[in-house]
C-alpha positions as CSV (number, residue, x, y, z in Angstrom):
1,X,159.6,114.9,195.1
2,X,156.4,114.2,194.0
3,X,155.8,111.2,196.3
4,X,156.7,113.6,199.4
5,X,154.0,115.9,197.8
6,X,151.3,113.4,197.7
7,X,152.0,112.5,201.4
8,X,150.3,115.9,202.6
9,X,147.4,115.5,199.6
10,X,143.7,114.9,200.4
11,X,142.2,111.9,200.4
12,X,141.0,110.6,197.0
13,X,144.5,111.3,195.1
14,X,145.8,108.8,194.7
15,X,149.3,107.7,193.2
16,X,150.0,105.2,190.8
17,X,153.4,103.5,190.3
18,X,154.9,103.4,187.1
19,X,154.9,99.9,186.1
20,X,158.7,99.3,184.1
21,X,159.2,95.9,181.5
22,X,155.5,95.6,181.3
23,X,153.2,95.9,178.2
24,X,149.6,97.6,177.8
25,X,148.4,94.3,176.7
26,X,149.0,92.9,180.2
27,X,148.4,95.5,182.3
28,X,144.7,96.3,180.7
29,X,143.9,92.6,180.8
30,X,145.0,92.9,185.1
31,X,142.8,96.3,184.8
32,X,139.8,94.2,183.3
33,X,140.4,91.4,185.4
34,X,139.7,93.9,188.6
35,X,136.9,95.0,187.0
36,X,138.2,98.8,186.7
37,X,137.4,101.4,184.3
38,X,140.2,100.9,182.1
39,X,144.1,102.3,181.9
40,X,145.9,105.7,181.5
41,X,148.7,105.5,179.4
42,X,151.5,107.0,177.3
43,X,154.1,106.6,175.5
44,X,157.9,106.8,176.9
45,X,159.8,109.7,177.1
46,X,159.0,113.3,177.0
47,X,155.6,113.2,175.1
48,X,152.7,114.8,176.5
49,X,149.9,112.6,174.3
50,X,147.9,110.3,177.2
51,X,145.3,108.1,176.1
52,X,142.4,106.3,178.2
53,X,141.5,102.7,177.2
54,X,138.0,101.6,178.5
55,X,137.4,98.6,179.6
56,X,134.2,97.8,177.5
57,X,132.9,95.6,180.2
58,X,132.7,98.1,183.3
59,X,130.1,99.7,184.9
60,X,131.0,103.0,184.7
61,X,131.1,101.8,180.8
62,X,127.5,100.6,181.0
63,X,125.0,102.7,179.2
64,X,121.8,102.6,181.2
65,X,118.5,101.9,180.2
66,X,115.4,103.5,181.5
């Protein structure tokens, strides 16, 4: 349903697979790799906790200097 939803969305949203068998570990080290932000995560089942993991080493994670 919500795939079909997503189909009529604006640009910019955007959405993401739900990757099955594979751990954080790997899939922030892929995120890093790419150079992205970081990862969005939770834990199976029904909980509602998410949790963002920088990636230390972005540049949206760059504190800039004047």
């Amino acid at each position: 349903m919500l795939i079909m939803l997503l189909r009529k969305a604006a640009a910019g949203i955007r959405l993401t697979e739900h990757i099955a068998g594979a751990d954080g570990t790997t899939i922030f080290g892929h995120a890093c790799a790419m150079g992205l932000e970081g990862i969005v995560a939770k834990r199976r089942g029904r909980g509602t906790d998410w949790i963002k993991v920088k990636n230390p080493d972005a540049p949206a994670a760059r504190i800039m200097e004047w």
